[in-house]
Steps between C-alpha positions, in 0.01 A plus 500: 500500500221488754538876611199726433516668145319812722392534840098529526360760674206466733216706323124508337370475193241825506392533120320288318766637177764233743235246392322283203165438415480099517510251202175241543247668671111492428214701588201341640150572464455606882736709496802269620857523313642159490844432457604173254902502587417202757256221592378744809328642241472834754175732450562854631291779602627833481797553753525083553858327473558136349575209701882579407537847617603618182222582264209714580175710383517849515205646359392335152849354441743195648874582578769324567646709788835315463565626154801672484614425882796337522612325853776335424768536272805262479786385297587126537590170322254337367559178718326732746171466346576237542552352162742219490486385074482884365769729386724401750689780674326789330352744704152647537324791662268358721166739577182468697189687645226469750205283409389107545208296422582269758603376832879393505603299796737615749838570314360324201567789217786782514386823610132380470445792745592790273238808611343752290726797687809353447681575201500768212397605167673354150307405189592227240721722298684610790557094589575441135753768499700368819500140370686650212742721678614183751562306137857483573468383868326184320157634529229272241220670642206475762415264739111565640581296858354662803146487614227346220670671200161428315310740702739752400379412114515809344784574621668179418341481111636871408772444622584159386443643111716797517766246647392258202593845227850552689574104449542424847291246684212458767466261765240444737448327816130399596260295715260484173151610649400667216237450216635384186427789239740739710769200525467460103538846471828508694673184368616607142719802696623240774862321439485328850279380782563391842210355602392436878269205594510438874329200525287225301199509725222666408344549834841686591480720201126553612480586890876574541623745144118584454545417136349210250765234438346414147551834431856531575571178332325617218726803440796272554397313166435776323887696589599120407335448182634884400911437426596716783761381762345328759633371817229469792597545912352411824605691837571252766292594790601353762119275668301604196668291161859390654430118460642276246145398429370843404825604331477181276159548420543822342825341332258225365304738342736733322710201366191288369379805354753692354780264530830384745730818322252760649757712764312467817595720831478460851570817677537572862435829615761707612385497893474124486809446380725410838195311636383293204522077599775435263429108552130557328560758275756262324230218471259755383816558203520138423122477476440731285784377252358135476276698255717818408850546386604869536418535864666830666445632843527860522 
């Protein structure tokens, strides 16, 4: 279930018809166009690039030069998400692009490396149309994994609501550095959310992820105050948040604030796996489930 759906050819996107004009951006008195998708809050000259590699100015306009770029494209259960407490053994098609607005730690997110030459062109339809033709291999729809999904927003939104008209389903995986009108925007098209917080330290989030912990936390409430499915993960890296201490403080958190049923994942990365200490990742488990009672480690 895992095998590609198509193999991705190396290539470049040359026109800006392979790309979209970006939602939230504002022009400045001094000339500056400022994009609003994140708290970077990125002001571009003409010819400048955002902080996440994926948007730029050209001209008098902002693009989003991962519209319509596809660099992955697989089918796979949805316990590969992972998701642990939704639609158990269906399958999705799980899709990502280039672009993030932050620094992910060393094996921290799946194919956080995805590059802007690495992939090919498909548009929402297209996306729509192969979730519906891979119906009968169990297929409920899209899963937006790889990379910051969010800075693929345009993308992700059209997307999402011509999967929303064919009745099949949207889920999204994200680190939640984004401003809140774009998340609001997105929810009501969302069916489930993976969320990633990687540690409950702010000075972490700050000199390590380069993002604002508040933030992130804040866009946690709001996907948890929306009805979608929720369950929230944190990659075990091994030196950085592999104690029982910092595992249970982020387990404090989500279970005081959202309550003990929330699904909570620890996942080790795939290149940590033979090395992991078995001995502490096993206290880090118990930990976390004095305050949590669906804990999973993926």
């Amino acid at each position: 279930m895992d095998d590609e759906v198509m193999d991705m050819q190396q290539g470049n996107v040359k026109s800006l018809a392979l790309q979209g004009e970006v939602a939230f951006a504002q022009a400045f008195p001094d000339g500056t166009l400022g994009c609003e998708l994140c708290p970077r809050f990125c002001r571009m000259q003409n010819g400048d690039r955002g902080w996440c590699g994926s948007r730029f100015r050209k001209r008098d306009r902002m693009w989003a030069g991962n519209h319509n770029w596809l660099s992955v494209l697989k089918l796979a259960r949805i316990e590969a998400v992972p998701l642990a407490e939704y639609a158990g053994g269906a399958a999705v098609l799980k899709v990502g692009s280039f672009g993030s607005n932050f620094v992910p730690p060393r094996d921290g997110r799946s194919d956080q490396g995805l590059e802007a030459g690495m992939g090919r062109v498909l548009v929402p339809g297209d996306l729509a149309g192969i979730c519906r033709m891979m119906v009968k291999q169990g297929c409920i729809g899209a899963a937006f994994v790889y990379g910051e999904p969010l800075m693929w927003y345009e993308f992700v939104m059209e997307s999402a609501m011509l999967l929303k008209q064919c009745d099949m389903q949207n889920i999204l995986a994200t680190a939640g550095f984004v401003n809140k009108r774009p998340l609001q925007e997105l929810v009501p098209y969302l069916d489930a959310v993976r969320f990633d917080l990687y540690s409950f330290d702010p000075a972490y989030y700050r000199d390590v992820l380069r993002m604002d912990m508040s933030v992130v936390l804040r866009s946690l409430w709001v996907l948890a105050g929306s009805g979608v499915h929720l369950e929230v993960a944190t990659p075990y890296l091994a030196g950085v948040n592999d104690s029982p201490e910092q595992i249970e403080s982020i387990a404090r958190f989500l279970g005081s604030s959202f309550g003990r049923g929330l699904p909570y994942h620890v996942i080790v990365p795939d290149g940590d796996r033979e090395t992991v200490d078995r001995e502490k990742l096993l206290e880090c488990l118990k930990a976390a489930n004095q305050h949590l009672d669906s804990i999973y480690l993926s």
